[in-house]
Backbone as a chain_set.jsonl record, in Angstrom:
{"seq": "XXXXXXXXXXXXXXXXXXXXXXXXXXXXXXXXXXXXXXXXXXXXXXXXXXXXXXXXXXXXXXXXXXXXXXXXXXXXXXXXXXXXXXXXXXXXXXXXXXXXXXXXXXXXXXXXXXXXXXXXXXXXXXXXXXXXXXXXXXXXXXXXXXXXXXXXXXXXXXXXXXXXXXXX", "coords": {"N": [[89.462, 66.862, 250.372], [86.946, 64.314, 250.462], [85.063, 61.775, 249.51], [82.329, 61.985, 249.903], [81.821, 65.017, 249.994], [82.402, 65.127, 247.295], [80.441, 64.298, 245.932], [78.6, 66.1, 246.862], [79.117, 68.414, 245.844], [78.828, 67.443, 243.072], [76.151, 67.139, 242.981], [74.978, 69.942, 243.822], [76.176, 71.38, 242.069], [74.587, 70.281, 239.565], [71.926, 71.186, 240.447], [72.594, 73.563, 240.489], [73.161, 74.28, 237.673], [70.461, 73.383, 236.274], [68.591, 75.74, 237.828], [69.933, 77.86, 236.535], [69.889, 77.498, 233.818], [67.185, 77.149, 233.916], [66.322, 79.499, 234.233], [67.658, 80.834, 231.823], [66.533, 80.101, 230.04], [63.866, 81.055, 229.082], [64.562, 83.476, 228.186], [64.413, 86.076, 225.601], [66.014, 85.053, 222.395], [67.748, 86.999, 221.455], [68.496, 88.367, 223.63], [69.687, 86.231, 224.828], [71.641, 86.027, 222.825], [73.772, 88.331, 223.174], [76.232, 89.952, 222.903], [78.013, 91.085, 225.457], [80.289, 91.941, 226.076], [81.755, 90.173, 227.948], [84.22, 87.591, 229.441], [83.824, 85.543, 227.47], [82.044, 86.433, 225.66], [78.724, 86.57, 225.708], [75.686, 85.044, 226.974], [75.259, 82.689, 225.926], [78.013, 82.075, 224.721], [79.483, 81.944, 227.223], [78.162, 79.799, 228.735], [78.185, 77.989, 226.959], [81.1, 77.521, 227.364], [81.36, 76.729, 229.714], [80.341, 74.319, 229.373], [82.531, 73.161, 228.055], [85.046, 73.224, 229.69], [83.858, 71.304, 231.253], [83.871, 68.866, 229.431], [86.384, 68.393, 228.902], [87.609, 67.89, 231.192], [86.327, 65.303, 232.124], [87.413, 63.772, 229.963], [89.534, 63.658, 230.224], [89.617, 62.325, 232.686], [87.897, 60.269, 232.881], [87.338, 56.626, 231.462], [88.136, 56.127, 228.539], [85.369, 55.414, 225.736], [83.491, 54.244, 223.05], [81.397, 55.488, 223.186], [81.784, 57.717, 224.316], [82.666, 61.116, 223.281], [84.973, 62.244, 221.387], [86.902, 65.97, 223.301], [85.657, 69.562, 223.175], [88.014, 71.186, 220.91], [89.085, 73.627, 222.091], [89.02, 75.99, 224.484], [87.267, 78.028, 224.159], [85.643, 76.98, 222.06], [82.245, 76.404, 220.784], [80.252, 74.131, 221.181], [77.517, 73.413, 220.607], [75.024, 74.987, 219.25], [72.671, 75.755, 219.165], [70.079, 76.727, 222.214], [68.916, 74.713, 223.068], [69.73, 72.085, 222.497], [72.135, 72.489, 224.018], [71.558, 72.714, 226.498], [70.371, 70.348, 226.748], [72.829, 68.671, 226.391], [74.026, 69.512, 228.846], [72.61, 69.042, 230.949], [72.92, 66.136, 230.618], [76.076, 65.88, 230.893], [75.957, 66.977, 233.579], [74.926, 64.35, 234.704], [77.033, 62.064, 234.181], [78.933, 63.885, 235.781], [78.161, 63.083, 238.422], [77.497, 60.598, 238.297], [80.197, 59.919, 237.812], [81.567, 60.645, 240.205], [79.842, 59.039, 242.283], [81.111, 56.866, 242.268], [83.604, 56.879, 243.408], [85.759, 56.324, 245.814], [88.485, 57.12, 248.778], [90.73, 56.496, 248.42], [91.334, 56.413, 245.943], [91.179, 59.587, 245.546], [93.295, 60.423, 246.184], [95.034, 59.727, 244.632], [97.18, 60.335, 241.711], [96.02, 62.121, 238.171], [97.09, 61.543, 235.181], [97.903, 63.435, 232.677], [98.136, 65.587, 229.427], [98.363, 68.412, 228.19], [98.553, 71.142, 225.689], [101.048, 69.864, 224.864], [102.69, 69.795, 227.264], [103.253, 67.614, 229.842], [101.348, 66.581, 232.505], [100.301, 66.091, 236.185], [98.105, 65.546, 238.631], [96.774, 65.023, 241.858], [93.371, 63.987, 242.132], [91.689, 64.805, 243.597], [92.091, 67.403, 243.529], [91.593, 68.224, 240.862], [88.945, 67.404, 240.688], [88.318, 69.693, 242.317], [89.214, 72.06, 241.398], [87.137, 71.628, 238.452], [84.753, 71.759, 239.844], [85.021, 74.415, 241.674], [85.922, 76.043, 238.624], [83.003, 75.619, 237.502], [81.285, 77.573, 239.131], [82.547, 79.77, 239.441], [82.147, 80.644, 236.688], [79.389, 80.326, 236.387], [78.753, 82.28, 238.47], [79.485, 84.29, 236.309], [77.354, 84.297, 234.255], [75.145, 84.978, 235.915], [75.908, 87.284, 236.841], [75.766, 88.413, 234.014], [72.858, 87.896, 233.309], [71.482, 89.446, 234.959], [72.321, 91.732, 234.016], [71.285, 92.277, 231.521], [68.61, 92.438, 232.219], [67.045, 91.068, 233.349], [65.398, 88.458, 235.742], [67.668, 86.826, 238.056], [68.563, 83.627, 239.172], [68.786, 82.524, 242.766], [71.545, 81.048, 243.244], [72.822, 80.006, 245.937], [75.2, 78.094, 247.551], [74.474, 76.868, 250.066], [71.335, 77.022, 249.897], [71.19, 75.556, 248.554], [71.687, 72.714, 249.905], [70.303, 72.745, 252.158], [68.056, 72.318, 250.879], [68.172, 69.91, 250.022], [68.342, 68.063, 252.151]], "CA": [[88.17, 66.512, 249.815], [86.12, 63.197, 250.672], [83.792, 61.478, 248.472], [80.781, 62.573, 250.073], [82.157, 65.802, 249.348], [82.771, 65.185, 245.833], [79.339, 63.679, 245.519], [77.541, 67.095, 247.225], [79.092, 69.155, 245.389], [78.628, 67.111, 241.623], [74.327, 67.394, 243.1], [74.852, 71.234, 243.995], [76.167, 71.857, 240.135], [73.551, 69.828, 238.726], [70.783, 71.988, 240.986], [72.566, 75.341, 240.055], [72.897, 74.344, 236.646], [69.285, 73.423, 236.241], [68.363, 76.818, 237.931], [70.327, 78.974, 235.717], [69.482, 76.85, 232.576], [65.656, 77.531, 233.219], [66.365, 80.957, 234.129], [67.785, 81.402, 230.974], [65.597, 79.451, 228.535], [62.584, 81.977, 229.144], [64.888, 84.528, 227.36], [64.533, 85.973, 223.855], [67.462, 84.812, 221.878], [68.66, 88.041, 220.929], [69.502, 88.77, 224.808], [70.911, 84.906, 224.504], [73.219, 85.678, 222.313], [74.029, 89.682, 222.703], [77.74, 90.273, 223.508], [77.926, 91.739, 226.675], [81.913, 92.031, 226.632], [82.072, 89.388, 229.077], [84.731, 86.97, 228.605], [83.288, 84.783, 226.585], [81.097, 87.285, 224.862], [77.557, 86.23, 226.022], [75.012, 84.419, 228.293], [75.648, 81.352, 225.207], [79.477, 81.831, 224.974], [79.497, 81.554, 228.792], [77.186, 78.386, 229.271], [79.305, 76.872, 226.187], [82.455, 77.076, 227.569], [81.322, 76.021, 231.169], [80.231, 72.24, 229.241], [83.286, 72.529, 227.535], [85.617, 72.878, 230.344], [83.259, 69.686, 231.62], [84.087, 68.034, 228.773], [87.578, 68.509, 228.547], [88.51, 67.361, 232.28], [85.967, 64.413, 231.933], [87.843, 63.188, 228.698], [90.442, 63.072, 231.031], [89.099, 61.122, 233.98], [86.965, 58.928, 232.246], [87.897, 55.852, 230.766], [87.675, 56.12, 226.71], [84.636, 54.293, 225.063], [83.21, 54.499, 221.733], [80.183, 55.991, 223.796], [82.136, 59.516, 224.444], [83.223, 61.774, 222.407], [86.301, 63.152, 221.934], [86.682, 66.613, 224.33], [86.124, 70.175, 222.112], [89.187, 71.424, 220.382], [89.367, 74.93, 222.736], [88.171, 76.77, 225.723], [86.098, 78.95, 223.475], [84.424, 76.44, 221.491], [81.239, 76.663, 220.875], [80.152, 72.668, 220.331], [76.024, 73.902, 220.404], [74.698, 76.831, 218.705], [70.631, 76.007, 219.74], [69.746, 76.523, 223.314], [68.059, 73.285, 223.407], [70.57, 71.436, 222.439], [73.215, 73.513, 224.973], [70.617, 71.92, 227.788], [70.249, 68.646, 226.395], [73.912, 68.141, 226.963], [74.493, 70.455, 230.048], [72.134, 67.662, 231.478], [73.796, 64.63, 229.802], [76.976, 65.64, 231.337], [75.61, 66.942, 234.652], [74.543, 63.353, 235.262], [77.901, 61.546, 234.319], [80.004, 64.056, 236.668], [77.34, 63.071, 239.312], [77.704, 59.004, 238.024], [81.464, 59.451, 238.307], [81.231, 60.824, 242.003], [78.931, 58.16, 243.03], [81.871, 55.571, 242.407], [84.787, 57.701, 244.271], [86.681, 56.288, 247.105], [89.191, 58.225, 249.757], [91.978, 56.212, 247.875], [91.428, 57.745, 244.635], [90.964, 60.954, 245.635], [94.625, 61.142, 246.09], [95.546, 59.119, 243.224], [97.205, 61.301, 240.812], [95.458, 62.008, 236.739], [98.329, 62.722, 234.582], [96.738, 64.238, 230.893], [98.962, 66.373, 228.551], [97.928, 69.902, 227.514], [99.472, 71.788, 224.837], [102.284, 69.219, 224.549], [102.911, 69.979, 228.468], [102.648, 66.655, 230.497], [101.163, 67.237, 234.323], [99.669, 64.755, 236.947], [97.459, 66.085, 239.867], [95.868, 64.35, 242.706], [91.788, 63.712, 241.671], [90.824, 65.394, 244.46], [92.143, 68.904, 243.021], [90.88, 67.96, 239.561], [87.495, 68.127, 241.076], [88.269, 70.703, 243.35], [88.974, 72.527, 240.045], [86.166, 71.207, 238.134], [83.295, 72.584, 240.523], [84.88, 75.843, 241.286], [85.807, 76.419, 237.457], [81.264, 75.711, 237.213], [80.999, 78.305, 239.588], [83.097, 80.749, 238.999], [81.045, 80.989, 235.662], [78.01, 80.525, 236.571], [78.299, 83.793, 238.238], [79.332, 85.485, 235.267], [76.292, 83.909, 233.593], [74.128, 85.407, 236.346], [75.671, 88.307, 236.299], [74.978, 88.607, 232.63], [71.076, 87.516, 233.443], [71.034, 90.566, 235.906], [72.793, 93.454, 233.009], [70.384, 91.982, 230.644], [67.005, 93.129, 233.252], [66.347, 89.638, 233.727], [65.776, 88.186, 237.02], [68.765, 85.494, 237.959], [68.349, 82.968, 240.23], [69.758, 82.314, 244.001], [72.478, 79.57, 243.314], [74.096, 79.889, 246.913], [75.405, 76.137, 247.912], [73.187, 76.693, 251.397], [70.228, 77.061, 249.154], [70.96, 73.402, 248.042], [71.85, 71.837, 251.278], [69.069, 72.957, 253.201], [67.006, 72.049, 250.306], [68.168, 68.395, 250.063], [68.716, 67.575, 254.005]], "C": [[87.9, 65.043, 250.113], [85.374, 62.665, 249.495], [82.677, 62.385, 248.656], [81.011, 64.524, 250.039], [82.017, 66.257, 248.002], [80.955, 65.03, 245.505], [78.443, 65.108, 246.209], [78.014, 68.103, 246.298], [78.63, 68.98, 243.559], [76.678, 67.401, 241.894], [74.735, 68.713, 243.422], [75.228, 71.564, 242.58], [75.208, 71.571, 239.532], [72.197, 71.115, 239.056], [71.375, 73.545, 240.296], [72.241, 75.289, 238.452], [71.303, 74.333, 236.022], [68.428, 74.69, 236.478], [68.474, 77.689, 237.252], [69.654, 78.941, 234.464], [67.745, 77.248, 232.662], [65.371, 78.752, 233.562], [66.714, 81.541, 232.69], [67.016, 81.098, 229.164], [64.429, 80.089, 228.167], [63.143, 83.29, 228.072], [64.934, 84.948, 225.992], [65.67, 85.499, 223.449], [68.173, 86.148, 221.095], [69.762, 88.365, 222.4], [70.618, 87.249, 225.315], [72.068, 85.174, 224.377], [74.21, 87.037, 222.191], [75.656, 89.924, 223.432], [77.893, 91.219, 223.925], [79.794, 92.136, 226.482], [82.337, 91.294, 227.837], [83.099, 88.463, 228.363], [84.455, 86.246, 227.562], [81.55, 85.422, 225.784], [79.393, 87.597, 226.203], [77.417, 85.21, 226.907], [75.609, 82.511, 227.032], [77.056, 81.308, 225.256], [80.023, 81.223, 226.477], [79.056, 79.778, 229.113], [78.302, 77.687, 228.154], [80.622, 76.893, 226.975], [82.47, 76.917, 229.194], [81.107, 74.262, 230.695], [81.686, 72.126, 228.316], [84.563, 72.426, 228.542], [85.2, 71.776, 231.022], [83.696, 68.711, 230.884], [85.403, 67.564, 228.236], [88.181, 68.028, 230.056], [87.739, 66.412, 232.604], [86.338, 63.45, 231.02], [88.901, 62.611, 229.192], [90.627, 62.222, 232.21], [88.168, 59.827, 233.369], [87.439, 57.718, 231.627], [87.197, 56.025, 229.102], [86.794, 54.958, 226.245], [84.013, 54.696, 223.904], [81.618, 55.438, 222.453], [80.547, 57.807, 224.141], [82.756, 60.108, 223.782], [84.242, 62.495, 222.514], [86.017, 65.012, 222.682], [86.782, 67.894, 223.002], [87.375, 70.411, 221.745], [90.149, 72.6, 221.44], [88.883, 75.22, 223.615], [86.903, 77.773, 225.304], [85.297, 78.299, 222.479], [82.977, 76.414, 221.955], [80.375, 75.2, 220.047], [78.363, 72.859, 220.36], [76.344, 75.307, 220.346], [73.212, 76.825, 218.94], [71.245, 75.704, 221.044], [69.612, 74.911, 223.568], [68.929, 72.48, 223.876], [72.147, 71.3, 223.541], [72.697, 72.7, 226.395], [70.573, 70.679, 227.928], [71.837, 68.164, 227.092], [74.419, 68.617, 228.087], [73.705, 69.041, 230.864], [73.105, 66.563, 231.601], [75.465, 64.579, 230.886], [76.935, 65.572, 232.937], [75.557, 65.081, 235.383], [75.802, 62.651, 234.945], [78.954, 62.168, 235.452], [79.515, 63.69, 238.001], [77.764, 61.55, 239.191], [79.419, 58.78, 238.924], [82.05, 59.813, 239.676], [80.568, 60.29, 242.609], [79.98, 56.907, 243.372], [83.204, 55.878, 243.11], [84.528, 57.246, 245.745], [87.743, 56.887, 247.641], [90.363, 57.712, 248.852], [92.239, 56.924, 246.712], [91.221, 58.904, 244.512], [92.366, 60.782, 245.487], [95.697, 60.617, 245.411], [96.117, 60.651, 241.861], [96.687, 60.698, 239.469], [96.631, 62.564, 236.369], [97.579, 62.438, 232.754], [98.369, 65.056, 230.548], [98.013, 67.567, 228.042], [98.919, 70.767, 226.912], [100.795, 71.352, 225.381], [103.072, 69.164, 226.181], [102.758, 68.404, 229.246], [102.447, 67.314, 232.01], [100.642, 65.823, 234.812], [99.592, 65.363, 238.3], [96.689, 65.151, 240.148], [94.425, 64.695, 242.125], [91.538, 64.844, 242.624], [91.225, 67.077, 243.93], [91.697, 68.988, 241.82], [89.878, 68.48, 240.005], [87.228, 68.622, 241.582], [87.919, 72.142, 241.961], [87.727, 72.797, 239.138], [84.856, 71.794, 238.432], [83.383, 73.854, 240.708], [85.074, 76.452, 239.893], [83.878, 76.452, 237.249], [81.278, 77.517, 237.906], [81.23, 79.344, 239.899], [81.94, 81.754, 237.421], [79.674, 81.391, 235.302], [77.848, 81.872, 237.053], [78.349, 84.665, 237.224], [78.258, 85.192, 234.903], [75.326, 84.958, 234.187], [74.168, 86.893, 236.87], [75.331, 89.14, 234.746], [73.15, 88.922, 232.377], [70.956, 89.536, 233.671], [71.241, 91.939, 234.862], [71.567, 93.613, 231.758], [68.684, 92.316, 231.259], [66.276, 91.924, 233.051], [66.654, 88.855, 235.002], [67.124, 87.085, 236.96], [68.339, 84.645, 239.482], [69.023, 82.935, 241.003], [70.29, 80.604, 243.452], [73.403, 79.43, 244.72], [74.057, 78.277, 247.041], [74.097, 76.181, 249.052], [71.831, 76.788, 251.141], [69.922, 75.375, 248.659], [71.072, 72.811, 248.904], [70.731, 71.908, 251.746], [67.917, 72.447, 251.726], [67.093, 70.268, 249.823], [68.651, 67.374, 251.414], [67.686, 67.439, 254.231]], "O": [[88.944, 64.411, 249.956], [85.181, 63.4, 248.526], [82.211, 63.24, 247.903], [79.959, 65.162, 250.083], [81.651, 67.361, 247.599], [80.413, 65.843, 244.757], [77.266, 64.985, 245.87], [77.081, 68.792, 245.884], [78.239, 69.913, 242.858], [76.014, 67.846, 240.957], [75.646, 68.45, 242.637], [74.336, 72.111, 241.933], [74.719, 72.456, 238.829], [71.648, 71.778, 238.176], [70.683, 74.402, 239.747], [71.363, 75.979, 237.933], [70.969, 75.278, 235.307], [67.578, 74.942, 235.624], [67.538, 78.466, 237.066], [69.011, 79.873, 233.983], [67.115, 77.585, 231.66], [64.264, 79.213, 233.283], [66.178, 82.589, 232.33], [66.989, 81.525, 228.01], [63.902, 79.825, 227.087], [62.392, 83.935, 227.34], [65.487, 84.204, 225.183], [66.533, 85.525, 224.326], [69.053, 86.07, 220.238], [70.981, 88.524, 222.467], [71.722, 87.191, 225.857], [73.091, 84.959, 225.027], [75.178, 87.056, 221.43], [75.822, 90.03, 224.647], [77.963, 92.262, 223.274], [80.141, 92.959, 227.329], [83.166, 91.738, 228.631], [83.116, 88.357, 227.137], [85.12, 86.532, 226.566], [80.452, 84.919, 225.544], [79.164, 88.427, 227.083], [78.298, 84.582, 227.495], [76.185, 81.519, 227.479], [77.46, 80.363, 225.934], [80.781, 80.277, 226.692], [79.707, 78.876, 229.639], [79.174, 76.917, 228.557], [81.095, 75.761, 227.072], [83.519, 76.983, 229.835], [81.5, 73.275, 231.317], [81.957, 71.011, 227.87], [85.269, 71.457, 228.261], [86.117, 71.105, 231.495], [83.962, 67.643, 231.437], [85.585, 66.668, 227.411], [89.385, 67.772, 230.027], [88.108, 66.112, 233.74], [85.799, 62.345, 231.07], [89.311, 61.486, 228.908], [91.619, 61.583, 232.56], [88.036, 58.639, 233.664], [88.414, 58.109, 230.986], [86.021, 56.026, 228.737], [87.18, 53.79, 226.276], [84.072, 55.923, 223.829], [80.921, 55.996, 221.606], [79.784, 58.772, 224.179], [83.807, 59.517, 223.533], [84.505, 63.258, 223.443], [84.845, 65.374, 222.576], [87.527, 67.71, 222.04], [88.127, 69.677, 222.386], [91.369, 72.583, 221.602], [87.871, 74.533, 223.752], [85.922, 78.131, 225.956], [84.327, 78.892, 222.008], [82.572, 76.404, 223.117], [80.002, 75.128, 218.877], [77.983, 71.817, 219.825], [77.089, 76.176, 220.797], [72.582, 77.882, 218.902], [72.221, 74.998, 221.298], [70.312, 74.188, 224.277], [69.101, 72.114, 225.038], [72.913, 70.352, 223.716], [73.476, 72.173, 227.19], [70.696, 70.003, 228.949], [71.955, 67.454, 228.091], [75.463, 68.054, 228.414], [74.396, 68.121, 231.302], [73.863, 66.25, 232.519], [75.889, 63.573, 231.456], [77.485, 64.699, 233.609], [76.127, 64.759, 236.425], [75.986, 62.285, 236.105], [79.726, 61.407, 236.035], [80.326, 63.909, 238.901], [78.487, 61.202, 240.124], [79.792, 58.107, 239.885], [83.008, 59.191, 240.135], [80.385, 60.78, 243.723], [79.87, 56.149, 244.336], [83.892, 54.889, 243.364], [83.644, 57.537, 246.551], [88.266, 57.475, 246.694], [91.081, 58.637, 248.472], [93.09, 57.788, 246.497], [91.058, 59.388, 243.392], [92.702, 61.084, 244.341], [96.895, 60.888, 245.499], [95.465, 61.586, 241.396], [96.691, 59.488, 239.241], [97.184, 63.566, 236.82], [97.033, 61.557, 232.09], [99.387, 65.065, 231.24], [96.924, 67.353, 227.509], [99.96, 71.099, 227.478], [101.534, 72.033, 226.093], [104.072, 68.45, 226.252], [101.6, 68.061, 229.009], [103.102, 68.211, 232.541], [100.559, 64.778, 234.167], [100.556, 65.655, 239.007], [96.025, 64.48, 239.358], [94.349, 65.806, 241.601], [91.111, 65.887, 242.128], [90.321, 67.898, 244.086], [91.276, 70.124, 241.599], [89.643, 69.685, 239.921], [86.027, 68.63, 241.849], [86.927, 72.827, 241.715], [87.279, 73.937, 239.017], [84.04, 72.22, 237.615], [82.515, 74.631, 240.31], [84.414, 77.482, 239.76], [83.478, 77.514, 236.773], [81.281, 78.501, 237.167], [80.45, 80.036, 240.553], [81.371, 82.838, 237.289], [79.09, 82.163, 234.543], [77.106, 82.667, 236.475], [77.579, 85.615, 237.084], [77.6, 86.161, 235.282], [74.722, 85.735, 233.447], [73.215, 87.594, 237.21], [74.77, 90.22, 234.56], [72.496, 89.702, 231.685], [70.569, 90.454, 232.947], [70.522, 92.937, 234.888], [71.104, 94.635, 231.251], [67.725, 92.376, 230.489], [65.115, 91.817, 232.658], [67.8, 88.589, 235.363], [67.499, 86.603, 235.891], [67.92, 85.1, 240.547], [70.169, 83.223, 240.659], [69.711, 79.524, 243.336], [74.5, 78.871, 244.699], [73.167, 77.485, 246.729], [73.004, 75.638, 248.891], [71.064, 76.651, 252.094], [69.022, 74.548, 248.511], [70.253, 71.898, 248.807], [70.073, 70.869, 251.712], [66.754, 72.278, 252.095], [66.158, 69.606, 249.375], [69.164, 66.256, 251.46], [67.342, 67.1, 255.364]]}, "num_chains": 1, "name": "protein.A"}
């Protein structure tokens, strides 16, 4: 991975996210919140625990300031329960993983992050962090949009070549 790598793919999340997010804000909130049996229940369980895996491997790259908040507790938290609010910060973060890929050099890509998880210590090169990071989005996002689609609601085209060709 490269910067300019890192940095197309943190603007291709932001664009899918944005897509999905106003694909799914048109929807009643019953089909919102109707538990499909998908992992994470629903189209809201889903979208929550795509900003919380954001927020949980940003807690870890980031430097700590009284400005961020600690990362949720779980993979299944659910840190918004309004849409709105679910957007507001799907944004908010969108634009810091986009900030912190604007300042990425080739050296720190292969800098290792070492974090602790469940009492475990690890330490991986950056560049698989955010290798991680984008496919964990997008992995999800399809469930999301397959969710849209079971629910008889259109879903939007998120292919990457949909975003390239649309910002080249």
């Amino acid at each position: 991975m490269t910067p300019e790598h890192a940095r197309t793919f943190a603007g291709y999340n932001r664009w899918a996210n944005e897509r999905l997010y106003a694909a799914v804000a048109v929807l009643p909130d019953a089909d919102y919140r109707h538990d499909l049996q998908a992992f994470f229940g629903s189209l809201h369980g889903t979208l929550n625990h795509i900003l919380v895996g954001d927020l949980i491997w940003l807690g870890r790259l980031e430097v700590a300031t009284e400005d961020v908040a600690p990362p949720p507790p779980g993979l299944d938290a659910i840190p918004f329960e309004d849409f709105a609010g679910l957007r507001a910060a799907r944004q908010e973060v969108d634009g810091r993983i986009a900030a912190f890929c604007a300042e990425l050099a080739v050296e720190r890509l292969a800098a290792p992050v070492a974090y602790v998880r469940r009492g475990v210590a690890y330490a991986e090169p950056l560049w698989q962090i955010l290798a991680h990071l984008f496919n964990h989005q997008t992995h999800h996002r399809g469930q999301a949009h397959a969710l849209l689609t079971r629910l008889g609601h259109p879903a939007p085209e998120l292919d990457l070549i949909y975003h390239l060709r649309a910002t080249q």
